[in-house]
CHARMM internal coordinates of N, CA and C (Angstrom, degrees):
IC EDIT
DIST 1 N 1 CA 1.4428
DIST 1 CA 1 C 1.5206
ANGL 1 N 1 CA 1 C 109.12
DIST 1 C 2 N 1.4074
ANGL 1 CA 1 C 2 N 110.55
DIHE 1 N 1 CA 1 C 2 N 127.94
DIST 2 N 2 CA 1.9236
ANGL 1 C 2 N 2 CA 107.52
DIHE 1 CA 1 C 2 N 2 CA 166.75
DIST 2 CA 2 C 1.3405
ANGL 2 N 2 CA 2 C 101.90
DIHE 1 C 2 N 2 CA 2 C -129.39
DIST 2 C 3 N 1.6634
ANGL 2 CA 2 C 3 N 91.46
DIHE 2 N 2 CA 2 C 3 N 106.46
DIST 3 N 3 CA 1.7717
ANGL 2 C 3 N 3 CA 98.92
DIHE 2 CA 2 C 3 N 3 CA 163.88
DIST 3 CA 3 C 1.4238
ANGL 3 N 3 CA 3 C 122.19
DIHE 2 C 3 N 3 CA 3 C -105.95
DIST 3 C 4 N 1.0716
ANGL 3 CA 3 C 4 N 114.25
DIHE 3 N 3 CA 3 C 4 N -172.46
DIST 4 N 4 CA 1.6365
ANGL 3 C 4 N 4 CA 110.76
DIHE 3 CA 3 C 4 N 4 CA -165.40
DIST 4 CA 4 C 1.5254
ANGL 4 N 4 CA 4 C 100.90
DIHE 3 C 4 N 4 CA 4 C -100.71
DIST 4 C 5 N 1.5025
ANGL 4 CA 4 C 5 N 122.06
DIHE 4 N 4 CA 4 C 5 N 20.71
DIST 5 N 5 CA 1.6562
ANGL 4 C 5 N 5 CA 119.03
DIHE 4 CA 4 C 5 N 5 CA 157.14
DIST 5 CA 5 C 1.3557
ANGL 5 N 5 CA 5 C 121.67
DIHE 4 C 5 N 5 CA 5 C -81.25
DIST 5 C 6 N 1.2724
ANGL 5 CA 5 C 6 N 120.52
DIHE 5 N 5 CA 5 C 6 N 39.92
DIST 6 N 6 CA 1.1607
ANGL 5 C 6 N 6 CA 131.21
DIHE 5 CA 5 C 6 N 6 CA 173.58
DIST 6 CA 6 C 1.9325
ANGL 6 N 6 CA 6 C 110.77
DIHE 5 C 6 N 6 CA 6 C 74.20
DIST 6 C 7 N 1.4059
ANGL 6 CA 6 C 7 N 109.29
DIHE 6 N 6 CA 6 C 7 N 43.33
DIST 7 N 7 CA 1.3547
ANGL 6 C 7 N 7 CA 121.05
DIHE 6 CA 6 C 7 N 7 CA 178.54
DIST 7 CA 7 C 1.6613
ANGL 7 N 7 CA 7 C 111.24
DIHE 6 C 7 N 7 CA 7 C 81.58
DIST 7 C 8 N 1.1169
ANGL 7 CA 7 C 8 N 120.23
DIHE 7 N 7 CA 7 C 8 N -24.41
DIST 8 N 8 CA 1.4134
ANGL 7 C 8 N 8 CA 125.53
DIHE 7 CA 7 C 8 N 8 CA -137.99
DIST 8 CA 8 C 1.9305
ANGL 8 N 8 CA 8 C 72.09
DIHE 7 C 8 N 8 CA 8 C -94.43
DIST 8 C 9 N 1.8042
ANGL 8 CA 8 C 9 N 95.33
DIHE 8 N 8 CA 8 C 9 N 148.03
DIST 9 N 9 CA 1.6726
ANGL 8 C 9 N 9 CA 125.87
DIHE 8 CA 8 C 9 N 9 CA 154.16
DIST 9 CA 9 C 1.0960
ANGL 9 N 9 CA 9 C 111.03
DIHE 8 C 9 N 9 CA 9 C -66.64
DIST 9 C 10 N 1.1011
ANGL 9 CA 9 C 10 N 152.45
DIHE 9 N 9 CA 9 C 10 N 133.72
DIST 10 N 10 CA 1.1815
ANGL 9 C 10 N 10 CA 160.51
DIHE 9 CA 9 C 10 N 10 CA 5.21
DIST 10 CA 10 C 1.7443
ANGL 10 N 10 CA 10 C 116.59
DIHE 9 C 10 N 10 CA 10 C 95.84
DIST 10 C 11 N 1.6462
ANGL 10 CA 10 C 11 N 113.98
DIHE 10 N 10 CA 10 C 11 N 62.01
DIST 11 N 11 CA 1.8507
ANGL 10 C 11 N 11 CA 108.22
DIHE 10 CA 10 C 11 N 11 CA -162.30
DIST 11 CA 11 C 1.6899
ANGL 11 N 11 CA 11 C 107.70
DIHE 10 C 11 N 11 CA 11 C -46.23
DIST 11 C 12 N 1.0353
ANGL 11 CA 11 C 12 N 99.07
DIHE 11 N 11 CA 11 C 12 N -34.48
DIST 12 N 12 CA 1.8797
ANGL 11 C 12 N 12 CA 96.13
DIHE 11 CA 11 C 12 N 12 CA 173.99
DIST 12 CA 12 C 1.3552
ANGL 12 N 12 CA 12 C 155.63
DIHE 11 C 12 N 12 CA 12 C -75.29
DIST 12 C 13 N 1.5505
ANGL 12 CA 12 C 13 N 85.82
DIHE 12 N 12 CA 12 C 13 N -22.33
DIST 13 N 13 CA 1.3815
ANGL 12 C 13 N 13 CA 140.16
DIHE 12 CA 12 C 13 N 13 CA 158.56
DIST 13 CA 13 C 1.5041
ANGL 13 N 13 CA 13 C 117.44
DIHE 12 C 13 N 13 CA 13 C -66.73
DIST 13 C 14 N 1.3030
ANGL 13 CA 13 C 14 N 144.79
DIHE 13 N 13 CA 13 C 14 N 5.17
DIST 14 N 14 CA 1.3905
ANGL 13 C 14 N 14 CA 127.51
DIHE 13 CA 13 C 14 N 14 CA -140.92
DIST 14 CA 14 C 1.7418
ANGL 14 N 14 CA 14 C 86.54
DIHE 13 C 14 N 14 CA 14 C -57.07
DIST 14 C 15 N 0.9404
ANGL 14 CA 14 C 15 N 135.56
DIHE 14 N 14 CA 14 C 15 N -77.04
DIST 15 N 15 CA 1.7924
ANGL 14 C 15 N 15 CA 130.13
DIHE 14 CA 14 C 15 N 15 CA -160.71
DIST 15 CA 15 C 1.5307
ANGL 15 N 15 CA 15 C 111.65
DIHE 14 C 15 N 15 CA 15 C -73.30
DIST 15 C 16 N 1.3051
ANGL 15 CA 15 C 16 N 140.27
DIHE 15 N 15 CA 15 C 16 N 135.21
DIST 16 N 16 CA 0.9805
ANGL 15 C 16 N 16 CA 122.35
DIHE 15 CA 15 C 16 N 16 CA -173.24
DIST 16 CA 16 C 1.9985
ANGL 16 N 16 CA 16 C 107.72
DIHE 15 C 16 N 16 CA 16 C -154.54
DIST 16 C 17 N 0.6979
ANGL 16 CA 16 C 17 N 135.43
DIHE 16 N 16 CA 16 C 17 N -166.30
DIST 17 N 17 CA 1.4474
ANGL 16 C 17 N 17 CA 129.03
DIHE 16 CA 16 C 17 N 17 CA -170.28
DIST 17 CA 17 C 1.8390
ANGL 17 N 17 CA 17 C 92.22
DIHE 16 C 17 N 17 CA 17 C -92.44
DIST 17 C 18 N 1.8512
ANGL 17 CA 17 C 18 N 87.64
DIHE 17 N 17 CA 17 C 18 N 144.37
DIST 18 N 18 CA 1.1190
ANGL 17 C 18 N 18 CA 110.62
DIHE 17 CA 17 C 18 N 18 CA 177.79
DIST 18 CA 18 C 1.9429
ANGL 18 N 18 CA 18 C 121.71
DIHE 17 C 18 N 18 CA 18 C -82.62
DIST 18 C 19 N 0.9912
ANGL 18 CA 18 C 19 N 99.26
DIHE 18 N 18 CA 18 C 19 N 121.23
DIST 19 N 19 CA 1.4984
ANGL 18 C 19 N 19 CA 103.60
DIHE 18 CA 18 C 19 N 19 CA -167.07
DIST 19 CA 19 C 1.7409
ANGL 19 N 19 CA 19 C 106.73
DIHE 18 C 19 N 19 CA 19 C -131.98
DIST 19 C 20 N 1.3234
ANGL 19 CA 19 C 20 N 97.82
DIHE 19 N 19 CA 19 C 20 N 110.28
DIST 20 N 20 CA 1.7688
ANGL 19 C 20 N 20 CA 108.75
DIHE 19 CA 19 C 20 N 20 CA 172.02
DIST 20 CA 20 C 1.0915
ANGL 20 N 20 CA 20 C 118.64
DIHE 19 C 20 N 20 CA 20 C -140.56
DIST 20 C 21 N 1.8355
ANGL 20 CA 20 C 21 N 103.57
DIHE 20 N 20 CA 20 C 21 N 121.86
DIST 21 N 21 CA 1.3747
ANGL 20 C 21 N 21 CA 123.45
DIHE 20 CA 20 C 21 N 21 CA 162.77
DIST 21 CA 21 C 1.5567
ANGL 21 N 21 CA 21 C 78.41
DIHE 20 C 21 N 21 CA 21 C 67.20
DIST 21 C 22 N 1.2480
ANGL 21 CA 21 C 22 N 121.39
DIHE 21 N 21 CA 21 C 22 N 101.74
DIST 22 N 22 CA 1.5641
ANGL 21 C 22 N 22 CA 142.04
DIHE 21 CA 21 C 22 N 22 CA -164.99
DIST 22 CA 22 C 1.6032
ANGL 22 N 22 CA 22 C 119.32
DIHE 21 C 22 N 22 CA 22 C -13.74
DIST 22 C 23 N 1.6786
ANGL 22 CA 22 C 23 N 124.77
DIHE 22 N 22 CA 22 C 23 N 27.89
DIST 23 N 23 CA 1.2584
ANGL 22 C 23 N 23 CA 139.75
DIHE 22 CA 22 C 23 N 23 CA 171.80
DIST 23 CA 23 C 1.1565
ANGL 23 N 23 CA 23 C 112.63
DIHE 22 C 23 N 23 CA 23 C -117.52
DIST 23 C 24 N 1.7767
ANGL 23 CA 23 C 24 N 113.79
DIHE 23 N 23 CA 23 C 24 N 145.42
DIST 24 N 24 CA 1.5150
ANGL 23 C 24 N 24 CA 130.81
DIHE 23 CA 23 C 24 N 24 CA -175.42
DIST 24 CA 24 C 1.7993
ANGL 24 N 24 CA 24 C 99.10
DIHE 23 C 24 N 24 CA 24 C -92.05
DIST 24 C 25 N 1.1401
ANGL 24 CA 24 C 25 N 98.15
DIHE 24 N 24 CA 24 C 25 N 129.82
DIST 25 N 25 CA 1.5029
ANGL 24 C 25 N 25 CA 100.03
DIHE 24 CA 24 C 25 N 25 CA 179.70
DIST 25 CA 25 C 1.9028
ANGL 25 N 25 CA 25 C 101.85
DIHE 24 C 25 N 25 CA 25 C -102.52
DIST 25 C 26 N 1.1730
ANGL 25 CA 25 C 26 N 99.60
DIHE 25 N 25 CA 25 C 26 N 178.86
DIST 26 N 26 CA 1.7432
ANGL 25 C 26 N 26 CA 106.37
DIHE 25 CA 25 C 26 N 26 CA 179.58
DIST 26 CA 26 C 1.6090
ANGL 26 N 26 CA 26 C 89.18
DIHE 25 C 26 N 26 CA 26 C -99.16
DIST 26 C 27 N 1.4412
ANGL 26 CA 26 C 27 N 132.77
DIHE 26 N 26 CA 26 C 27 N 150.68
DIST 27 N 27 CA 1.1629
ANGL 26 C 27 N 27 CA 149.68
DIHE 26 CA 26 C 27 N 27 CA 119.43
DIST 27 CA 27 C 1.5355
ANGL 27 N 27 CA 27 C 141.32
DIHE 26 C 27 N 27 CA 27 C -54.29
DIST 27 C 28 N 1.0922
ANGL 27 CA 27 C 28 N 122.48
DIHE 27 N 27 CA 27 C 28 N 153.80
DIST 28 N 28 CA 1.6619
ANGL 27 C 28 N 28 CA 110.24
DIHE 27 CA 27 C 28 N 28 CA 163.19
DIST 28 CA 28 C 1.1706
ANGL 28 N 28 CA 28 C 115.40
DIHE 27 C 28 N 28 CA 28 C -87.74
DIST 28 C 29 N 1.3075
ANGL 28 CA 28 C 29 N 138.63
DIHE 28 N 28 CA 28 C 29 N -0.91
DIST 29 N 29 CA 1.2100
ANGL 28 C 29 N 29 CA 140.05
DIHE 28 CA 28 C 29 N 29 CA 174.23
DIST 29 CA 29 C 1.4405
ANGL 29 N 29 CA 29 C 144.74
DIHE 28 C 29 N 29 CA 29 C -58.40
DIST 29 C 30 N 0.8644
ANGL 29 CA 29 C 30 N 174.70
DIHE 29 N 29 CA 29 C 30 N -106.67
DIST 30 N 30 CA 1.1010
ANGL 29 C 30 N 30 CA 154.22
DIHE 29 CA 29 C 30 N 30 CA 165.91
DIST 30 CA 30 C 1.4384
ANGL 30 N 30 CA 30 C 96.56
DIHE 29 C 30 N 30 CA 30 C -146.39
DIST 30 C 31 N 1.7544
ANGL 30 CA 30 C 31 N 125.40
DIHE 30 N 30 CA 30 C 31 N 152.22
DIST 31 N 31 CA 1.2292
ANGL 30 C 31 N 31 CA 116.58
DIHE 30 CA 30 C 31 N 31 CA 164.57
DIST 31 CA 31 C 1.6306
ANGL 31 N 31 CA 31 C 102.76
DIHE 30 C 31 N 31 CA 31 C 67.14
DIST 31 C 32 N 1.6558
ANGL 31 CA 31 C 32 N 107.57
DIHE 31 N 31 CA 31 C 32 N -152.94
DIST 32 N 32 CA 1.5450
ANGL 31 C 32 N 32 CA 103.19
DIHE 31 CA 31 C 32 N 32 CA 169.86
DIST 32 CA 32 C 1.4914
ANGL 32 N 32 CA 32 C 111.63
DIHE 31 C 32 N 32 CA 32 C -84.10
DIST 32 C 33 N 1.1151
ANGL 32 CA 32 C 33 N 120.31
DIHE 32 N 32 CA 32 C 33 N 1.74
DIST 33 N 33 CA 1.5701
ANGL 32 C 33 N 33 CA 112.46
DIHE 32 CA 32 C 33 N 33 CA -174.41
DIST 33 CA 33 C 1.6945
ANGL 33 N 33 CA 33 C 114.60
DIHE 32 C 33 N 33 CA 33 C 99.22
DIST 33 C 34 N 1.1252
ANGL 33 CA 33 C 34 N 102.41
DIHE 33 N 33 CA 33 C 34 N 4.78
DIST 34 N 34 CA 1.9819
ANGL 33 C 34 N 34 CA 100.08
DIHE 33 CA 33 C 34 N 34 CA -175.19
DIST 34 CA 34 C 1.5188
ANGL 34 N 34 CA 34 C 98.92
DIHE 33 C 34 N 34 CA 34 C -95.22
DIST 34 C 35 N 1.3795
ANGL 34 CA 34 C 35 N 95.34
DIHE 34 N 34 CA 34 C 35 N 149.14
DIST 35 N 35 CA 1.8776
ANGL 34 C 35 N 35 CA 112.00
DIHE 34 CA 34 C 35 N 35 CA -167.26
DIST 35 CA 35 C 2.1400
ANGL 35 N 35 CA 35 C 84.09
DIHE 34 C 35 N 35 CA 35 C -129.06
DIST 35 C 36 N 1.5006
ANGL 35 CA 35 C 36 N 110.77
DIHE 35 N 35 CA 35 C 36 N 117.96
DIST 36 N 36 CA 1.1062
ANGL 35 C 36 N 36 CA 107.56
DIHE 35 CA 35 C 36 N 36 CA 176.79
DIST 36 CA 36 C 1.9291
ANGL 36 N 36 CA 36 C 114.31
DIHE 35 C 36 N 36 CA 36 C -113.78
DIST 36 C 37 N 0.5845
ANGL 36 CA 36 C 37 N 104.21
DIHE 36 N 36 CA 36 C 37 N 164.30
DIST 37 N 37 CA 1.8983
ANGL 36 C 37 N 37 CA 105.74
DIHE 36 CA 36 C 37 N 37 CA -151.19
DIST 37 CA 37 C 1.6093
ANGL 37 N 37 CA 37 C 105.26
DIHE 36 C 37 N 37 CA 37 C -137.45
DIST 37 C 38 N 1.9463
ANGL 37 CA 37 C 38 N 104.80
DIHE 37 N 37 CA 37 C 38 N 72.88
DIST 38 N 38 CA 1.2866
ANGL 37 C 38 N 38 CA 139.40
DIHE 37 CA 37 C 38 N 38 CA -159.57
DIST 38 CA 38 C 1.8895
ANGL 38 N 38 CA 38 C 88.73
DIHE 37 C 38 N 38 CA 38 C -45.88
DIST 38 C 39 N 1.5429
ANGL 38 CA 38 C 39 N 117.85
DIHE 38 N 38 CA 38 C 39 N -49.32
DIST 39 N 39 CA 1.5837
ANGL 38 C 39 N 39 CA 126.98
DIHE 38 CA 38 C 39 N 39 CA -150.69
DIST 39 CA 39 C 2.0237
ANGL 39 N 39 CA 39 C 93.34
DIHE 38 C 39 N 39 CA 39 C -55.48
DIST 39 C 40 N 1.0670
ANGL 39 CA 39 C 40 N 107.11
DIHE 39 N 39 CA 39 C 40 N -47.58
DIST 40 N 40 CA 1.7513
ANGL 39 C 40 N 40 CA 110.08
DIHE 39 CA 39 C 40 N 40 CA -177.16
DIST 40 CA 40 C 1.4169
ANGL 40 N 40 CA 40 C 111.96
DIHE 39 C 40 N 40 CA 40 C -88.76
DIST 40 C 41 N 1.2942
ANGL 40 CA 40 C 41 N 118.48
DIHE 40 N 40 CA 40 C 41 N 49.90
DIST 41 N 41 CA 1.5523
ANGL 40 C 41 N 41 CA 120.22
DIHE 40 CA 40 C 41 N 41 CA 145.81
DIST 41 CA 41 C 1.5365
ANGL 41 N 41 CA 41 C 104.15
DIHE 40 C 41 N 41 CA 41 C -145.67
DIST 41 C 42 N 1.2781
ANGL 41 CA 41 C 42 N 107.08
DIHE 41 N 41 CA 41 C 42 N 164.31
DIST 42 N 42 CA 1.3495
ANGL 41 C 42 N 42 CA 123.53
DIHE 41 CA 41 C 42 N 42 CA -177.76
DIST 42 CA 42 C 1.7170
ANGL 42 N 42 CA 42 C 107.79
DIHE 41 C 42 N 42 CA 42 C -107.82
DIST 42 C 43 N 1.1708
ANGL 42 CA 42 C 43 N 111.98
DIHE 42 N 42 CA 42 C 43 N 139.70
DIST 43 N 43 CA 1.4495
ANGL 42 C 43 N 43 CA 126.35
DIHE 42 CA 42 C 43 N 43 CA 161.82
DIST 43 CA 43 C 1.7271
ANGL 43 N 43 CA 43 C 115.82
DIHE 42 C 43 N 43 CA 43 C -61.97
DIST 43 C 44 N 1.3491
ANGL 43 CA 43 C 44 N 115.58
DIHE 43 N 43 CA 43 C 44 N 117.75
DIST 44 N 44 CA 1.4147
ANGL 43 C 44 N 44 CA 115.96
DIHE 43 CA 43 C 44 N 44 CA -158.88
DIST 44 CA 44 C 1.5372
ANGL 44 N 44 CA 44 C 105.91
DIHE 43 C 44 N 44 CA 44 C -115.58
DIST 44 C 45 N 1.8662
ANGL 44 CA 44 C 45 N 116.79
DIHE 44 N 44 CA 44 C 45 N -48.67
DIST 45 N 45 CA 1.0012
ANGL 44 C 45 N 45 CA 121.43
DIHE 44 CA 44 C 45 N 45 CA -174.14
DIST 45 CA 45 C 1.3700
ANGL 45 N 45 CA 45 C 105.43
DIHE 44 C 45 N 45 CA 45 C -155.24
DIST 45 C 46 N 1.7661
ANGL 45 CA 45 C 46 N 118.46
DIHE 45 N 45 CA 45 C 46 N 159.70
DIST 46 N 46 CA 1.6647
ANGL 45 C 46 N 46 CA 104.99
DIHE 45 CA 45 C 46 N 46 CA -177.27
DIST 46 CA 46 C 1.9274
ANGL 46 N 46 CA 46 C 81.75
DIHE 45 C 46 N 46 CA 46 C -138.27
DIST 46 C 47 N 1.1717
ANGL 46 CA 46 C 47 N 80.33
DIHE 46 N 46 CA 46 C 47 N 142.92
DIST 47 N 47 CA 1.4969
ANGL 46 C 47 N 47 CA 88.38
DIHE 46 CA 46 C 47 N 47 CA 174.17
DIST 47 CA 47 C 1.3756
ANGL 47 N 47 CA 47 C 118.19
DIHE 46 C 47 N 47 CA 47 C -97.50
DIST 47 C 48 N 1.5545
ANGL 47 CA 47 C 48 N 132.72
DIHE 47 N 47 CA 47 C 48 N 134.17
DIST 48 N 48 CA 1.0533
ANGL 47 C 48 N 48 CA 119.59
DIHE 47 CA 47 C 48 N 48 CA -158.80
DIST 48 CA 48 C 1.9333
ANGL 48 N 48 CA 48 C 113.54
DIHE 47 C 48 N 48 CA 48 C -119.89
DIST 48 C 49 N 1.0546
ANGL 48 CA 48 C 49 N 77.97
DIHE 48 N 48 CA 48 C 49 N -25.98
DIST 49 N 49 CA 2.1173
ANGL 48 C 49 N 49 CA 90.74
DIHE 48 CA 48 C 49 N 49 CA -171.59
DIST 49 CA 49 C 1.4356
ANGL 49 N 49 CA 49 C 76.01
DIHE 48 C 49 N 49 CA 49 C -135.39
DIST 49 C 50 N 1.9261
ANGL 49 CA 49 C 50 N 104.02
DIHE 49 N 49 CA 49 C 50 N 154.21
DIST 50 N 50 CA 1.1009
ANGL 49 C 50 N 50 CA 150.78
DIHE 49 CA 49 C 50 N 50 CA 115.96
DIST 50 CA 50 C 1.6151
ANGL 50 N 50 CA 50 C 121.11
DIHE 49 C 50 N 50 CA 50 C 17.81
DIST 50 C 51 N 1.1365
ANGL 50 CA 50 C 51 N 137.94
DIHE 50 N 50 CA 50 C 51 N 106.54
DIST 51 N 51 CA 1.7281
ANGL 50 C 51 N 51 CA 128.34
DIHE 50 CA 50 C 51 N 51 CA 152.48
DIST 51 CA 51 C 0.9101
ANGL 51 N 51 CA 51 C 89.16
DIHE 50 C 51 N 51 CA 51 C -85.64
DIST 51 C 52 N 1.6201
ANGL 51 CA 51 C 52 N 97.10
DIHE 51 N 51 CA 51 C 52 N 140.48
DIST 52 N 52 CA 1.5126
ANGL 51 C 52 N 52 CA 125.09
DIHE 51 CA 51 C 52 N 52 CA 168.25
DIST 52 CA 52 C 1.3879
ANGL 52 N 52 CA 52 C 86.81
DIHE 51 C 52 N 52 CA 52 C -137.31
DIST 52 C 53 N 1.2317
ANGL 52 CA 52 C 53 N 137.15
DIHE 52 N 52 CA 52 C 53 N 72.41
DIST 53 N 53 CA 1.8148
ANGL 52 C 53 N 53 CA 126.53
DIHE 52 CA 52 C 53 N 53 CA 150.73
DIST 53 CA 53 C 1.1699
ANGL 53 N 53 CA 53 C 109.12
DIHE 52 C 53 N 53 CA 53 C -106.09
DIST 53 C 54 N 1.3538
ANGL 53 CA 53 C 54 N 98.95
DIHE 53 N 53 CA 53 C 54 N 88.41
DIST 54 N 54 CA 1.8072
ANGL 53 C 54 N 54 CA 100.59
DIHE 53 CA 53 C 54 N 54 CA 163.34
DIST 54 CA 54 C 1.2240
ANGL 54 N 54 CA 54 C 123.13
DIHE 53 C 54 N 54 CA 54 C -71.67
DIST 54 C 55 N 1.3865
ANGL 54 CA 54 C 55 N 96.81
DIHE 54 N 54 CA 54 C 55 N -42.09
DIST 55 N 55 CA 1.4827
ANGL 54 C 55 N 55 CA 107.61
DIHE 54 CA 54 C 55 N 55 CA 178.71
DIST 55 CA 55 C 1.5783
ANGL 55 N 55 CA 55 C 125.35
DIHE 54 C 55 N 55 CA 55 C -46.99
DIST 55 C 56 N 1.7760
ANGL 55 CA 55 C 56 N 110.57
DIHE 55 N 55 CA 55 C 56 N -40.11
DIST 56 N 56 CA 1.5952
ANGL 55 C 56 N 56 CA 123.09
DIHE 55 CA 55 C 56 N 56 CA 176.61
DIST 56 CA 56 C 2.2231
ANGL 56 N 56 CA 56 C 101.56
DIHE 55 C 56 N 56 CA 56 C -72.91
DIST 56 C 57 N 1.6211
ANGL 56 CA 56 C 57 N 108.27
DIHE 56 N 56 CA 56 C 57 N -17.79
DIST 57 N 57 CA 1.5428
ANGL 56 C 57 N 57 CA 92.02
DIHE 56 CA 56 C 57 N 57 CA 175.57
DIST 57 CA 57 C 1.3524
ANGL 57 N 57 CA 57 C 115.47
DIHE 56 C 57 N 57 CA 57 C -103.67
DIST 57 C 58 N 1.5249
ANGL 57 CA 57 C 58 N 133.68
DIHE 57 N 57 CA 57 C 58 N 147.70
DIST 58 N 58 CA 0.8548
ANGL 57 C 58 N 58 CA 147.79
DIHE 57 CA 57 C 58 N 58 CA 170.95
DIST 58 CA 58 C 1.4301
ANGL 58 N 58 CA 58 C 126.10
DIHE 57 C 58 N 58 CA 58 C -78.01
DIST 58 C 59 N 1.6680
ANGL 58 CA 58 C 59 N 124.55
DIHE 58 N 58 CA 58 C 59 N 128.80
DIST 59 N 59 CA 1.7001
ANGL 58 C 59 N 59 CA 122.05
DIHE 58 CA 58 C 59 N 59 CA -155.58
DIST 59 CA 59 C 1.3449
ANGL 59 N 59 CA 59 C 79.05
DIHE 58 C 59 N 59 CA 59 C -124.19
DIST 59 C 60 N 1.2932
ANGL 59 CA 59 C 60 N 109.66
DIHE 59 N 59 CA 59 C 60 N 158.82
DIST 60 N 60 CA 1.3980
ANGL 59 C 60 N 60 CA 129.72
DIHE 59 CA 59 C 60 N 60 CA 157.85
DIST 60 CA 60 C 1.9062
ANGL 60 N 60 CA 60 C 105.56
DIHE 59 C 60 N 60 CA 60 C -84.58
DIST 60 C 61 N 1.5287
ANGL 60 CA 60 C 61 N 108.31
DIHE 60 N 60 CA 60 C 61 N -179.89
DIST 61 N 61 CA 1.2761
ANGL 60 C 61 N 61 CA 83.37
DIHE 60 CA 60 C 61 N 61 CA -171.59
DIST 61 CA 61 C 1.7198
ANGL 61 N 61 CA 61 C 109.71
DIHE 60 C 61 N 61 CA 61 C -101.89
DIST 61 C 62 N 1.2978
ANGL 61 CA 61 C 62 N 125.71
DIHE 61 N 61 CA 61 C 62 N 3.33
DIST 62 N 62 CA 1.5854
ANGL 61 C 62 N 62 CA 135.27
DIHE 61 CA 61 C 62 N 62 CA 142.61
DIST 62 CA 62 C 1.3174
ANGL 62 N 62 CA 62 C 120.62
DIHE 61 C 62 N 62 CA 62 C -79.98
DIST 62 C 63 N 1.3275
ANGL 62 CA 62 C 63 N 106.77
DIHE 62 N 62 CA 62 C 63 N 16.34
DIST 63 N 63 CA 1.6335
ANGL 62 C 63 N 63 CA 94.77
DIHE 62 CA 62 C 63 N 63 CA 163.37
DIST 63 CA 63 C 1.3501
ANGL 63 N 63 CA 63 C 126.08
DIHE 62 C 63 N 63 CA 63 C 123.88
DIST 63 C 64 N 1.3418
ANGL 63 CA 63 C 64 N 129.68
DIHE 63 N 63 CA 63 C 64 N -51.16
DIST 64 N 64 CA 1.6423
ANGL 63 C 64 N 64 CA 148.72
DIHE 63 CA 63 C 64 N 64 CA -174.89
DIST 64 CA 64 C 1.6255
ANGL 64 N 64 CA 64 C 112.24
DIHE 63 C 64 N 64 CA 64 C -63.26
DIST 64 C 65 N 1.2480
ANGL 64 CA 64 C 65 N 136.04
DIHE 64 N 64 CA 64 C 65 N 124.92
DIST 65 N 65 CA 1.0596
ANGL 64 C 65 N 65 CA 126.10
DIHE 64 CA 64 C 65 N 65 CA 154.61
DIST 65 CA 65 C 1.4069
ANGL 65 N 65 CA 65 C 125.23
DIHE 64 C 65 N 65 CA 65 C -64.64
DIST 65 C 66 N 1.5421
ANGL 65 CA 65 C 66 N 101.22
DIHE 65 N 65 CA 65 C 66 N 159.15
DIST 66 N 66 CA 1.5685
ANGL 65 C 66 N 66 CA 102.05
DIHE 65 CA 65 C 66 N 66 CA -159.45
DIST 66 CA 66 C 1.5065
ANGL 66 N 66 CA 66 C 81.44
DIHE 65 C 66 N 66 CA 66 C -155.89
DIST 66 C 67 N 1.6449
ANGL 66 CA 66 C 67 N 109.88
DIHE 66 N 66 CA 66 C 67 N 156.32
DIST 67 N 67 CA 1.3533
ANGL 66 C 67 N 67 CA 127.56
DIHE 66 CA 66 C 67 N 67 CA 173.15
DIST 67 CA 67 C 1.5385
ANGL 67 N 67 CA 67 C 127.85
DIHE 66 C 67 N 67 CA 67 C -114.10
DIST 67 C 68 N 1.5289
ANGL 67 CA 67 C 68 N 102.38
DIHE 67 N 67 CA 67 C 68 N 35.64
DIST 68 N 68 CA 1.3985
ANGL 67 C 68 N 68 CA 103.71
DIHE 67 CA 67 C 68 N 68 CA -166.03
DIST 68 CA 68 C 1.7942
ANGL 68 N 68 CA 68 C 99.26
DIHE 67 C 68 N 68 CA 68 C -168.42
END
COOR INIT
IC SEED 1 N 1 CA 1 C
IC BUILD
């Protein structure tokens, strides 16, 4: 595998997108091809209910959110 993290594998990552000579190639793999490796991450947060803060997002006045 050569990704653009500075060469280095990736322990969580074991499969990861194919990259040669600075191009993404297609795989046969399923999906995009990433194999993720549940044992090397930690459980941080679980979300349990719903955000509903409308109030903290900003609408235009037809509709679209916007950040500014």
């Amino acid at each position: 595998m050569e990704y653009n993290y500075q060469g280095r594998i990736l322990p969580h990552v074991p499969v990861c997108l194919d990259f040669k000579n600075g191009k993404l190639y297609p795989s046969g793999r399923p999906g995009l091809g990433v194999e993720l490796d549940f044992k090397h991450l930690t459980w941080i947060a679980e979300i349990t209910e719903p955000v509903t803060a409308r109030e903290q997002t900003y609408f235009r006045p037809d509709g679209p959110i916007t950040n500014w």
